[in-house]
N, C-alpha and C positions, 0 to 999 in steps of 0.2 A: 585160416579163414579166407573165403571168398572174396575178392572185393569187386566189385560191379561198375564197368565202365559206364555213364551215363549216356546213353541218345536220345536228342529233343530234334525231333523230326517238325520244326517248323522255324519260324524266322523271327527274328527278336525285336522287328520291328512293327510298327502298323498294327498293334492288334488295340481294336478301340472297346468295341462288344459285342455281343448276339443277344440271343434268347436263355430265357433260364432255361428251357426246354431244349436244348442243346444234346445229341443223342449221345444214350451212356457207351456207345462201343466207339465216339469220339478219341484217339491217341492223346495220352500226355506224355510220357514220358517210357523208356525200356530202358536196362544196363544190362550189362554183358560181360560175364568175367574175362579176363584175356587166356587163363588156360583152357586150353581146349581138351577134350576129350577123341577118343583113338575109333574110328567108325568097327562097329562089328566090336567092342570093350564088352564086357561086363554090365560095367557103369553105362552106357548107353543104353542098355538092355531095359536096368535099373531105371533109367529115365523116362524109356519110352512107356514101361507100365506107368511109373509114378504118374506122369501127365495123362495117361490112361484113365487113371483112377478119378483123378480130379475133376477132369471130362465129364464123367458117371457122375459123381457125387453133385455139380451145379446144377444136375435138373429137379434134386429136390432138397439143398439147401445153401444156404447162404454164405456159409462157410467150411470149410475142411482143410484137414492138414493132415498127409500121409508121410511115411517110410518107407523106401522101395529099398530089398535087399536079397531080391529073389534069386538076381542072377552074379551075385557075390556078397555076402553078408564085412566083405572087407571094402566094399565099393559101396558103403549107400545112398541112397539121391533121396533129400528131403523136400518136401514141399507144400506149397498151400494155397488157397484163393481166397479172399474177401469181396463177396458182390455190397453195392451199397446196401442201407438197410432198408432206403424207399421204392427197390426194384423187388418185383414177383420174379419167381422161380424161374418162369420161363425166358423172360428177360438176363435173369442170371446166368442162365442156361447159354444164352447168346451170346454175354458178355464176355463168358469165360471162353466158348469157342470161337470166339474174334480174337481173344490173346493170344491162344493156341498155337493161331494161324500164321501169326507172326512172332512168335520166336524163333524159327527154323530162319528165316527172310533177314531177320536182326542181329540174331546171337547165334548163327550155324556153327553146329558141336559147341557150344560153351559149355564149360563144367559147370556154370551156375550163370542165370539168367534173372529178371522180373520185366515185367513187363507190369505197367498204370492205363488203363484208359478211365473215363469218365468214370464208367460206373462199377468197374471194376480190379483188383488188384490180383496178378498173379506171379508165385515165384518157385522156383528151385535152386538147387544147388549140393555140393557136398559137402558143407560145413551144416552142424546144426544149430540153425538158427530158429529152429521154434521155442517159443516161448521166452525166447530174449528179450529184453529191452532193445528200444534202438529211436532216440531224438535226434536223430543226425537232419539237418535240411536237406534234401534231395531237390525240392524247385519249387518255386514261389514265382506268383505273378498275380500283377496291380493292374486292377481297370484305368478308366483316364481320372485326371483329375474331376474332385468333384466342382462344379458351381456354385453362383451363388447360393445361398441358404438350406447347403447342407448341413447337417446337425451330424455332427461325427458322434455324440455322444449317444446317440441310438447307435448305430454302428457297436460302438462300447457295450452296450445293455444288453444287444442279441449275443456278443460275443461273452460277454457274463453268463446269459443264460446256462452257457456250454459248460462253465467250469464252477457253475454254483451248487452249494448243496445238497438243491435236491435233483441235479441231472445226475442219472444212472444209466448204466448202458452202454454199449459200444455204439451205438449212434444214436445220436443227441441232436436237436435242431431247439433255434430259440430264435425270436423275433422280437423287435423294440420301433413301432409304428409303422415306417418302408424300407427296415433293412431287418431280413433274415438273414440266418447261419445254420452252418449244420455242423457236425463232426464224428468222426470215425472212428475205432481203434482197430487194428488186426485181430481178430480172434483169440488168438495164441497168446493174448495179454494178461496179464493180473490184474487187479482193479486196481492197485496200487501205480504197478507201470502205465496202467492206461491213464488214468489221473494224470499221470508227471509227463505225459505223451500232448496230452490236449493242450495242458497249459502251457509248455513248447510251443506248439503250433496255433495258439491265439497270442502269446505275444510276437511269437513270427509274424502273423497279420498287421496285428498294431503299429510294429517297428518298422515292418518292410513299405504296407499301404500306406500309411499317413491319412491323409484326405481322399485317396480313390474310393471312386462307388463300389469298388468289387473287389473281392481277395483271393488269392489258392493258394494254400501252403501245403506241402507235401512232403512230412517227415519218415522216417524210417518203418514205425509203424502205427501210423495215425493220418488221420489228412484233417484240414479244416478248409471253409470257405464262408463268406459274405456274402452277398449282392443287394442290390437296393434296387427298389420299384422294375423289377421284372429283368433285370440288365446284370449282363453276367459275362465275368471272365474269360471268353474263348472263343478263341480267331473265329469263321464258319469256312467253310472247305472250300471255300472262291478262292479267298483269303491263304489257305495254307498252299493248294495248289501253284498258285500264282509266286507265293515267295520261294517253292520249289523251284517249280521253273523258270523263274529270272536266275534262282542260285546253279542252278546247270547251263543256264546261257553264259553268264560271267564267267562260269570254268570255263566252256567252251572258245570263248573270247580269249579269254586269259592262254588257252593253250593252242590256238592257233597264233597268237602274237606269238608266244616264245617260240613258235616252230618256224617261223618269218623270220624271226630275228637269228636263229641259228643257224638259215639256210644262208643267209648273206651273210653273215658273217665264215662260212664256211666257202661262198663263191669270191669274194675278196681275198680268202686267205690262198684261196685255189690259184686266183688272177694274179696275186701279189708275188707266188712259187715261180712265174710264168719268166718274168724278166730276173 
């Protein structure tokens, strides 16, 4: 089996809120297997149609899941996409070719990739993973604390909504006065695993938020989230930029000291040979 290194391309700190209207080709999260594949393989071959094909299939639907085994039936690359269920086709359409774009940047040759942004999910690899189960937590994050007379128990209610009787669906939204929720499944689910998927990922909100206004839980293959009166989990790109570039100035910093400090120590060790 594949297993998928995680990258969170933003900073762990300062994130307070935005807008619920936050755009869907917004980054959350990529992994990257650490085996790589051999340029000019088979399997790469295999790769480049399968994401080919997924490409094709997001301009007119929501979801797909191929098997590319064209160019070795001993090599084959699976794969699939989930756009959310509140985005039109052609937004889907965008979403998937914004991940596209950055797999080659993130996971260059990886045997198996995914890539998360807002509004959409994509992935391959060469284990088959369709149609598996999979609750694992991959990443979660809390808006700030709430204030005074917050009522957590709406919060509770829209997240009921999700996992109550009569929600059906691979995307489910529920609301309980000024807190909605939505929720997801991967396509490739059973209504059974999709079930035991959500409710994973609404006690992951419950357990992880506590009292914050906003939630994102992000399971293996399901997602869930919260927000209350319009205010919503994620950085806005001042925000990510900035915690970028401070984190490249600090290496920067960081390795011009050690290169100071090796130089003198290497001109002392020089002076010290001298007598």
């Amino acid at each position: 089996m594949t297993k998928l290194l995680l990258i969170f391309l933003f900073t762990c700190v300062a994130s307070l809120s935005a807008s619920a209207s936050d755009g869907y080709t917004d980054f959350v999260y990529a992994g990257c297997s650490q085996p790589k594949f051999p340029p000019g393989s088979p399997y790469q071959f295999n790769v480049d149609s399968l994401l080919a094909s997924l490409a094709n299939a997001a301009a007119y639907s929501s979801y797909a899941n191929y098997t590319s085994a064209a160019a070795a039936s001993s090599s084959p690359a699976y794969g699939l996409f989930q756009c959310r269920g509140d985005l039109p086709y052609s937004d889907c359409h965008s979403c998937v070719r914004s991940a596209l774009s950055q797999l080659s940047p993130l996971c260059p040759s990886a045997a198996g990739a995914a890539v998360q942004l807002r509004g959409c999910f994509l992935r391959y690899g060469n284990d088959s993973f369709l149609g598996k189960a999979d609750t694992s937590v991959l990443y979660n994050k809390c808006g700030p604390p709430a204030g005074g007379g917050y009522n957590s128990d709406m919060r509770d209610a829209a997240l009921a909504d999700l996992t109550s009787g009569s929600a059906r669906g691979t995307y489910r939204i529920g609301a309980a006065g000024y807190v909605q929720a939505m929720v997801q499944c991967v396509g490739d689910q059973s209504a059974k695993h999709c079930e035991d998927c959500v409710a994973a990922a609404v006690a992951e909100l419950r357990a992880a938020c506590g009292f914050a206004v906003a939630g994102d839980a992000y399971l293996g293959k399901c997602f869930a989230r919260y927000w209350s009166n319009g205010i919503y989990t994620s950085k806005t790109d001042h925000d990510d930029e900035a915690g970028k570039t401070l984190a490249i100035i600090i290496g920067l910093i960081a390795g011009v000291a050690f290169i100071i400090v090796l130089l003198s120590f290497l001109r002392k060790a020089g002076n010290y040979g001298k007598y």
